[in-house]
C-alpha positions as CSV (number, residue, x, y, z in Angstrom):
1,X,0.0,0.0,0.0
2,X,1.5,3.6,-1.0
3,X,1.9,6.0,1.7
4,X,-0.3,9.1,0.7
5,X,-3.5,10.2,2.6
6,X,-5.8,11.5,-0.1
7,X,-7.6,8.9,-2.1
8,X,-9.1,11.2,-4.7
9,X,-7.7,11.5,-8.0
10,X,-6.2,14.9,-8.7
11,X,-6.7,13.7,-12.5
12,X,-10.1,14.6,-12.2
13,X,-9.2,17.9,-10.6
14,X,-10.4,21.0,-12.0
15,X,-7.7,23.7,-11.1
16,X,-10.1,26.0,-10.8
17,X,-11.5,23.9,-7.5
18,X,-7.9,25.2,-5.5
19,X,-9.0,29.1,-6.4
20,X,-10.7,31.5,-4.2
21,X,-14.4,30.1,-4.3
22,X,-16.8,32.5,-6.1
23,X,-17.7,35.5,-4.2
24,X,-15.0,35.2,-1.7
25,X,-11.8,37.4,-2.9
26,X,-8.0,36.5,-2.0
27,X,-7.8,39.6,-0.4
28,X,-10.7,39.2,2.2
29,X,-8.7,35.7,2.8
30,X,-5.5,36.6,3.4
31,X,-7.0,39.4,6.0
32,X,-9.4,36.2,7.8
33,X,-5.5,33.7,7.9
34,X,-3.7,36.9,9.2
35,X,-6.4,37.9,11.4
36,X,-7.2,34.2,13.2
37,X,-3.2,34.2,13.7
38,X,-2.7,37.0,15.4
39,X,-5.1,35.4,18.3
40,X,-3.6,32.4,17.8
41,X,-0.2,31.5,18.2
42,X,-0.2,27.8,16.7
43,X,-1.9,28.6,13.8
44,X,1.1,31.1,13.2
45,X,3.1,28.4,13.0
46,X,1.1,25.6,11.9
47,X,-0.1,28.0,8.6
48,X,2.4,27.5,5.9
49,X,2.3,24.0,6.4
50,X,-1.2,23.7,5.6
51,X,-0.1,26.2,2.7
52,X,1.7,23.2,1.1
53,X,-0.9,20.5,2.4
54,X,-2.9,20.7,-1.5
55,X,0.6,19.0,-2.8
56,X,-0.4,15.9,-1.1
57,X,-1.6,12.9,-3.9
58,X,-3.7,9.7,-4.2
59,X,-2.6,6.8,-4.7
60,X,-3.5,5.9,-8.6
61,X,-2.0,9.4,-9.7
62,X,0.8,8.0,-11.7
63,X,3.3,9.0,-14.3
64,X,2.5,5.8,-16.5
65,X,-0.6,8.1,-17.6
66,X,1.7,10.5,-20.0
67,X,3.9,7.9,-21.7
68,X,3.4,9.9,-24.8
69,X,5.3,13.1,-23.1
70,X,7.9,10.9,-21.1
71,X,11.4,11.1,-22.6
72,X,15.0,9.8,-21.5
73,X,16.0,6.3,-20.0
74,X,17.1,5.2,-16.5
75,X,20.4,7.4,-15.4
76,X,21.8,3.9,-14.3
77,X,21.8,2.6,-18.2
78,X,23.3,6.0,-19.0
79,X,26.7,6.0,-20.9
80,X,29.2,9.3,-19.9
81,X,28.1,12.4,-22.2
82,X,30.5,13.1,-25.0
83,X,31.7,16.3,-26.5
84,X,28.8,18.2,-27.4
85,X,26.5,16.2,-25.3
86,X,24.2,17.9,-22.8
87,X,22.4,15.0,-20.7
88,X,19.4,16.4,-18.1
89,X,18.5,14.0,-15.1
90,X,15.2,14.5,-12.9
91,X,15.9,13.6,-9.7
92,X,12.2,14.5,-8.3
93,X,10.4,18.0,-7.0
94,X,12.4,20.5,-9.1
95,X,15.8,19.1,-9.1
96,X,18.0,18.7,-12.4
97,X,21.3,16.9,-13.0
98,X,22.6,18.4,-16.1
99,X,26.0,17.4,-17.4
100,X,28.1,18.2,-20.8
101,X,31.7,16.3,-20.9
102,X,33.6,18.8,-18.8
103,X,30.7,20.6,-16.1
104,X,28.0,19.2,-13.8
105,X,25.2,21.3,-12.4
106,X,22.7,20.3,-9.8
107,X,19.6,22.2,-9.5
108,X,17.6,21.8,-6.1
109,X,18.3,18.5,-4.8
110,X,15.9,17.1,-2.5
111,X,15.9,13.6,-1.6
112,X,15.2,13.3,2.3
113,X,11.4,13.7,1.5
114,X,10.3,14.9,5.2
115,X,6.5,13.4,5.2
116,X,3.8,15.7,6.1
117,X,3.5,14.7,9.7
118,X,6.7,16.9,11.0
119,X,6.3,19.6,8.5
120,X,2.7,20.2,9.3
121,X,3.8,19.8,13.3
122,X,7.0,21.8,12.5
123,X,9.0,19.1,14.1
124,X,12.6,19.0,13.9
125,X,14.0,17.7,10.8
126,X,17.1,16.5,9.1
127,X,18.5,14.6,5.8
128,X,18.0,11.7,5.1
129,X,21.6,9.7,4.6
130,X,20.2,6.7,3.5
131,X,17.5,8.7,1.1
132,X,20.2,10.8,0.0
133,X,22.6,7.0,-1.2
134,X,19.9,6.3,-2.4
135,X,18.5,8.7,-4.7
136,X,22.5,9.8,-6.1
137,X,23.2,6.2,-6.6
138,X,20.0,5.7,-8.9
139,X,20.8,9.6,-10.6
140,X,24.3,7.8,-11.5
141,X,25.8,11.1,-10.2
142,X,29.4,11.4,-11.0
143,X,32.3,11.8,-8.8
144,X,32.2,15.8,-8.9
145,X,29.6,18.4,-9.0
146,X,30.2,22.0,-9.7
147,X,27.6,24.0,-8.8
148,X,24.6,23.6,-6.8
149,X,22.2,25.7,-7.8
150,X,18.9,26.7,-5.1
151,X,16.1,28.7,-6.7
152,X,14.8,29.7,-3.3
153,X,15.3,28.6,0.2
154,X,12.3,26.1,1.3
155,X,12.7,22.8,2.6
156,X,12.2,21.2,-0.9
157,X,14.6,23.0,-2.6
158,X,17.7,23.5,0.3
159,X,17.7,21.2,2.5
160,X,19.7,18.4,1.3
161,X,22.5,20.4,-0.7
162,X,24.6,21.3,2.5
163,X,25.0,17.6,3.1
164,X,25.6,16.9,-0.5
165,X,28.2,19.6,-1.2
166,X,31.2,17.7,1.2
167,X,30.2,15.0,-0.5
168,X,30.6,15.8,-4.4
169,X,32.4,18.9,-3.8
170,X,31.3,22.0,-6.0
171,X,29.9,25.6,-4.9
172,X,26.1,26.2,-3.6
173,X,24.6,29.4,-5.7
174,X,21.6,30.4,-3.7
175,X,20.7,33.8,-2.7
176,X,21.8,35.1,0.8
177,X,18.9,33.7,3.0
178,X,20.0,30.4,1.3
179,X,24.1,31.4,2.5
180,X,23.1,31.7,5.8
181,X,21.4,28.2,6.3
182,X,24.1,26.7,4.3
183,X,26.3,28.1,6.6
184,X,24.7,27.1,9.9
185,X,24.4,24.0,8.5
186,X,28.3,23.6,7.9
187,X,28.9,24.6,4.4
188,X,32.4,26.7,4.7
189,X,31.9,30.1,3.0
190,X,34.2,29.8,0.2
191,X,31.7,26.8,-1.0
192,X,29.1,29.6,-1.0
193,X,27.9,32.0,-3.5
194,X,25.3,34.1,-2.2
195,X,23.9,35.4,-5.3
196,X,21.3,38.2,-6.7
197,X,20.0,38.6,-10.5
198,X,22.7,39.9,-12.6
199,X,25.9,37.5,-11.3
200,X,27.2,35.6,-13.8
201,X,29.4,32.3,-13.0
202,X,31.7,29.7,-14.9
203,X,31.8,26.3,-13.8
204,X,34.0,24.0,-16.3
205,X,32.7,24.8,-19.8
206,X,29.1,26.2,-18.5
207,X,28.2,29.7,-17.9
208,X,25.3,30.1,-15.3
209,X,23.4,33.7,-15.3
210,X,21.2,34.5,-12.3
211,X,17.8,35.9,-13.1
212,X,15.0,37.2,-11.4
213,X,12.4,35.1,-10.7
214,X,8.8,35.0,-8.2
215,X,7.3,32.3,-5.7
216,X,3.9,31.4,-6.6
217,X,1.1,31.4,-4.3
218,X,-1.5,29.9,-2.7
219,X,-4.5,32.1,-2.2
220,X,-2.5,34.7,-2.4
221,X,0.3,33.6,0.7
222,X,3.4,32.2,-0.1
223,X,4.3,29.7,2.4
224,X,7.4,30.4,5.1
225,X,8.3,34.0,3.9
226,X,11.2,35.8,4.6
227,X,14.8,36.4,4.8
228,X,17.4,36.0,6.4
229,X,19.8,38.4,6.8
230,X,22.6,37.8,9.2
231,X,24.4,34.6,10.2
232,X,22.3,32.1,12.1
233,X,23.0,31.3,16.1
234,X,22.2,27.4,15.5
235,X,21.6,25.2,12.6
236,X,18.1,25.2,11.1
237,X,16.1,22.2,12.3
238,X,12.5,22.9,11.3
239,X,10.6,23.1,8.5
240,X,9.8,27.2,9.5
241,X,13.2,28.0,9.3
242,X,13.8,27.4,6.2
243,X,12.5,30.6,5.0
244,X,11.7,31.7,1.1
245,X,14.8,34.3,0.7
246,X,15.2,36.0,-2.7
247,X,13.8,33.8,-5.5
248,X,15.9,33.1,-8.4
249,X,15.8,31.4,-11.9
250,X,18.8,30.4,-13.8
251,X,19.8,30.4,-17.4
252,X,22.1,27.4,-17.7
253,X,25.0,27.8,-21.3
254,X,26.6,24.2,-22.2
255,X,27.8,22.9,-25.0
256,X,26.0,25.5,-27.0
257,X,22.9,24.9,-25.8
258,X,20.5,27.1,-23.5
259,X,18.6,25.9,-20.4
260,X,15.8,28.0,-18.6
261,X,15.0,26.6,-15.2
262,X,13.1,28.2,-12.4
263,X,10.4,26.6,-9.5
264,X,7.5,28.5,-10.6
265,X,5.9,32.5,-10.5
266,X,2.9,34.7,-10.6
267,X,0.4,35.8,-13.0
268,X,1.9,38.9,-15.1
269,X,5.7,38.1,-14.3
270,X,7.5,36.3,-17.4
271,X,10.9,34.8,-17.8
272,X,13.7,37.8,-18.3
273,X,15.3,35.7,-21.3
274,X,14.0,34.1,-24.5
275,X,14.8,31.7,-27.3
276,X,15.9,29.0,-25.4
277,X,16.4,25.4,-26.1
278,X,14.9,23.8,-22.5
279,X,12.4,25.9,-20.5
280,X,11.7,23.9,-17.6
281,X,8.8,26.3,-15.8
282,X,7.7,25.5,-12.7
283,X,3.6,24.4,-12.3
284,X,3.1,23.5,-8.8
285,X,0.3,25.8,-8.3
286,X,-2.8,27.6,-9.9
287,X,-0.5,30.7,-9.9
288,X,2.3,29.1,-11.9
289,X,-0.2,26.9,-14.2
290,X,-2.2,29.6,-15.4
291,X,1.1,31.7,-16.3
292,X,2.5,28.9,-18.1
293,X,1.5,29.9,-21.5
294,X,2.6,33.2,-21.3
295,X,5.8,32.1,-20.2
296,X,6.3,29.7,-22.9
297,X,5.6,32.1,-25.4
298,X,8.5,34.4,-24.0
299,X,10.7,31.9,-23.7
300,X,10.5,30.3,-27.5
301,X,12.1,26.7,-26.5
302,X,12.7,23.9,-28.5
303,X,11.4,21.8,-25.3
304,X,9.3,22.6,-22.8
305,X,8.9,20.4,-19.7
306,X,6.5,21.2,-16.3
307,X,8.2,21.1,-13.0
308,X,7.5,20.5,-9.6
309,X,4.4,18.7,-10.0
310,X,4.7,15.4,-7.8
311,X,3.6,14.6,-4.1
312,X,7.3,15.4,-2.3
313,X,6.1,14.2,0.8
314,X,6.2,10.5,-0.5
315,X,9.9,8.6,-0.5
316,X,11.5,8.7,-4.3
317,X,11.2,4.9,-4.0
318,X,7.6,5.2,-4.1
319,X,8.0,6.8,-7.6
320,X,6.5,9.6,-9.3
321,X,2.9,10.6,-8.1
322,X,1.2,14.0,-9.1
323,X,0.2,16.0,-6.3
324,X,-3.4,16.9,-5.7
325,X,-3.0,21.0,-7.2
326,X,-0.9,19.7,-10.3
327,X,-3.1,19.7,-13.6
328,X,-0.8,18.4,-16.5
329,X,-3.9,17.6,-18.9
330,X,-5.3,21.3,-18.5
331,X,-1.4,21.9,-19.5
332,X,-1.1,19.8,-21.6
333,X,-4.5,20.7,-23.8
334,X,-3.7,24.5,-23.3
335,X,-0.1,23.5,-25.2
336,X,-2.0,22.2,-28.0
337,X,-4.8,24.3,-28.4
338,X,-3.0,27.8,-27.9
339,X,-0.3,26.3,-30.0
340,X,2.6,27.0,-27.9
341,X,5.9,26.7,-29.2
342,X,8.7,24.2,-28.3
343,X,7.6,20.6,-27.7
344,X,6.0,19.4,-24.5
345,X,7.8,16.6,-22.7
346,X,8.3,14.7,-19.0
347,X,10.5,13.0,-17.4
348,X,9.9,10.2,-14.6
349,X,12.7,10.3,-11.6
350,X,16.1,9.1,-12.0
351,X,15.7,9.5,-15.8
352,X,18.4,10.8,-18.3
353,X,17.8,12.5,-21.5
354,X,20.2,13.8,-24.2
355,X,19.1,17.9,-25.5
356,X,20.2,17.5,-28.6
């Protein structure tokens, strides 16, 4: 039996169902949430947690449904990219492996997968080692990483990079919220690049340009917002503390190819780059699904490929199971019927495919 504690099918969703219900405006519910917490303390805490509750899945919500969009073979059958090769690796949530012959780029690594119990309790929390074998073993990561790169600071996005970084070796890229817990988590400041839009990097033959980017939200609230702004007094250990920071995409050069990668954003804010090879847009949300066209239209890609769409409160071992606010077929038909450019594709975890 799967571990997941919805037993409706989020295929039969309507996306609409996770808006504001008619009549009732964000606005008026974001002034009720803030309202009801300043009277009560646990809700103040327990809040973003139940932001993130709608990710959770059924059981039958499977990838096996889209094997017409899936593309790449398991990482373990993989050979070594050659000159002029760019392979791309999901390895669940919104984290990327991508690798040319001479750089390797991570992209939010999460593998722990913290279930819902201590995030909704904000419980302590802390990697998984076993999860972490685990998931880099079946990603066939190689001996050295570059660059991590975080697009924001949450839990699903940060957490397991300052135990990966000794590991593989390479430098985080995260913006300075994302420094600090790095750094209170043991990461040595000269493995640290605390980043804003505008920095430019070179890691082996890729270049890596740090754009602007939003967090999407949920009825208007964004869970665990914040910064950070000075170095921490103890290590993070809950799921609260691993505040939002400055969001970031990333426009990813290698082996002349171009790779747009972000977590997701907001109605009326579009990608700051275009004509791209790989867009992989992020479409957790209502928010981040309904600027998806848009998006796609200002990036131009070749490929285009939803992100951050499973349940990543299940183990990777479980495999890949959409989570209850994803809604690839409304995607999937607006692709088709608005005729978006670049061809729509998937990719199950541990997977490897060749941009060519």
């Amino acid at each position: 039996m799967c571990d997941c504690l919805s037993q409706e099918n989020p295929l039969s969703i309507d996306a609409s169902a996770s808006r504001t219900p008619k009549g009732v405006s964000r606005a008026g519910i974001r002034s009720l949430l803030r309202a009801l917490m300043k009277t009560n303390p646990l809700l103040r805490i327990a809040l973003p947690a139940l932001l993130i509750l709608p990710f959770l899945s059924s059981c039958s919500n499977h990838i096996a449904a889209y094997n017409d969009l899936l593309v790449g073979e398991p990482s373990v059958e993989t050979s070594e990219p050659q000159r002029g090769d760019v392979h791309i690796t999901y390895l669940g949530t919104n984290g990327y492996l991508f690798r040319s012959h001479d750089s390797t780029i991570a992209v939010d690594p999460y593998f722990s997968r913290i279930p819902i119990r201590p995030i909704a309790l904000n419980a302590p929390i802390s990697p998984s080692p076993q999860r972490i074998d685990y998931a880099t073993t079946q990603a066939a990561f190689p001996k050295r990483v570059d660059a991590w790169l975080i697009t924001h600071s949450h839990f699903d996005h940060l957490f397991d990079a300052p135990a990966l970084q000794p590991k593989f070796g390479g430098k985080i890229v995260s913006s300075h919220t994302g420094r600090f817990l790095a750094q209170a988590q043991g990461v040595p400041l000269r493995n640290l690049r605390p980043s804003e839009p505008g920095r430019v990097y070179h890691f082996g033959g890729a270049k890596v340009s740090v754009l602007e980017a939003k967090h999407d939200t949920i009825f208007g609230m964004t869970p665990y917002p914040g910064k950070i702004t000075e170095p921490m007094s103890s290590s993070p250990n809950r799921p609260k503390d691993w505040l939002l920071g400055t969001p970031l995409a990333y426009l990813i050069e290698m082996e002349g190819k171009r790779i747009y990668v972000e977590s997701g954003g907001v109605p009326g804010f579009l990608p700051p780059v275009k004509n791209v090879d790989l867009a992989i847009i992020g479409t957790a949300v209502p928010d981040s699904q309904s600027r998806f066209p848009g998006a796609v239209r200002k990036l131009n890609p070749r490929y285009v490929l939803p992100s951050h769409q499973d349940n990543f409160f299940l183990p990777l071992e479980n495999g890949f199971q959409f989570s209850t606010l994803s809604n690839l077929p409304q995607i999937k038909a607006r692709h088709k019927a608005e005729q978006l450019p670049g061809e729509l594709i998937l990719m199950d975890y541990f997977h490897t495919w060749k941009l060519r």
